[in-house]
C-alpha positions in Angstrom: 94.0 72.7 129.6 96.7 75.3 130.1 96.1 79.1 129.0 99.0 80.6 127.4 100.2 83.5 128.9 99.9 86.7 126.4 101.5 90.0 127.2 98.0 92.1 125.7 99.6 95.7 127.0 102.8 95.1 125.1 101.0 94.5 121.6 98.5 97.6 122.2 101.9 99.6 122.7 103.6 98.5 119.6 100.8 98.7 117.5 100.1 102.2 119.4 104.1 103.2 118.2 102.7 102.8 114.1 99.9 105.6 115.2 97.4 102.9 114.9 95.2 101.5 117.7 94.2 97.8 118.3 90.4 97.3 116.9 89.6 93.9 117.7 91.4 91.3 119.6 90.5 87.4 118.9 92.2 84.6 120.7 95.9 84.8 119.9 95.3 87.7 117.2 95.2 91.2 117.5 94.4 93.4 114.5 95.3 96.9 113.7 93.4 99.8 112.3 91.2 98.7 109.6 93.3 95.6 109.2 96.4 97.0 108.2 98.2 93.8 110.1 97.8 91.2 112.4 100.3 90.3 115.1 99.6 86.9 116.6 101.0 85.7 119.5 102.9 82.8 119.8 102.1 80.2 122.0 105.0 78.8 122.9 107.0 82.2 123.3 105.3 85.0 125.1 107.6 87.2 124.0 107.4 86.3 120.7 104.6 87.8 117.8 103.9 86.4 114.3 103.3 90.0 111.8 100.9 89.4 109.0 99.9 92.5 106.7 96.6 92.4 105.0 97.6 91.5 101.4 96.3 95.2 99.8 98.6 97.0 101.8 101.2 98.6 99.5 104.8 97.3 99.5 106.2 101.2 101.0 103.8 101.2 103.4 104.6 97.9 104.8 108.1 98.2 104.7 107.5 101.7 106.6 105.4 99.7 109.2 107.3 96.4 109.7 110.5 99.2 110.3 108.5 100.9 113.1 107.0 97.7 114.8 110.1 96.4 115.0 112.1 99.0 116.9 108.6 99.3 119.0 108.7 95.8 119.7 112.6 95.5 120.7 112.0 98.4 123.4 109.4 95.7 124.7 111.6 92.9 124.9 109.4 90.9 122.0 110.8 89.4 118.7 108.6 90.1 115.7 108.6 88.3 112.7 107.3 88.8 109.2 105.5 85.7 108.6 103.2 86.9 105.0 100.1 88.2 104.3 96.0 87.8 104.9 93.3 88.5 103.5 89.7 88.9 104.9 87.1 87.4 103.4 83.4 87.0 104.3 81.2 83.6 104.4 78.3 83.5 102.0 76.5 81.0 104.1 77.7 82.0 107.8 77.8 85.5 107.2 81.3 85.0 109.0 84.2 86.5 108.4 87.6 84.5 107.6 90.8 85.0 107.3 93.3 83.4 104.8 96.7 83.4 105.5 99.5 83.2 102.9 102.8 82.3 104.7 106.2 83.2 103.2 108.5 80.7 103.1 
């Protein structure tokens, strides 16, 4: 089993660039102050990350955001792309948290 390569330092600066700092990093996803977004890496494109904004987050304030990650991102070399929204929800019976995603077509 192969382990995709993901460039860690170059998310933690872009989501640095928003005045946010990375809480919590799972797998391929890395989350943002109080889960304002996700970016996700993608596993076929290291330079490459998926943007997901927690479905509460007003409209401006996205907008404001995806406008900052992006420039943040193209000065690291990696192509962001608005993919929709999450939300976080918790499991009654696990106690776990999930996360539903809601992908723009």
């Amino acid at each position: 089993m192969e382990i995709p390569f993901r460039p860690l330092g170059k998310a933690m600066n872009i989501v640095a660039s928003t005045g946010l700092d990375v809480t919590y990093v799972y797998d391929d996803l890395v989350f943002a102050d109080n889960s304002v977004f996700i970016l996700q890496f993608d596993n076929k494109d290291p330079d490459r990350m998926l943007l997901h904004f927690n479905a509460d987050c007003d409209e401006v304030a996205r907008e404001k955001l995806t406008n900052i990650l992006i420039e943040a991102s193209n000065k690291e070399n990696v192509a962001i792309t608005y993919t929709g929204t999450f939300r976080l929800k918790e499991n009654q019976k696990s106690e776990k948290i999930e996360i539903e995603f809601d992908f723009i077509n």
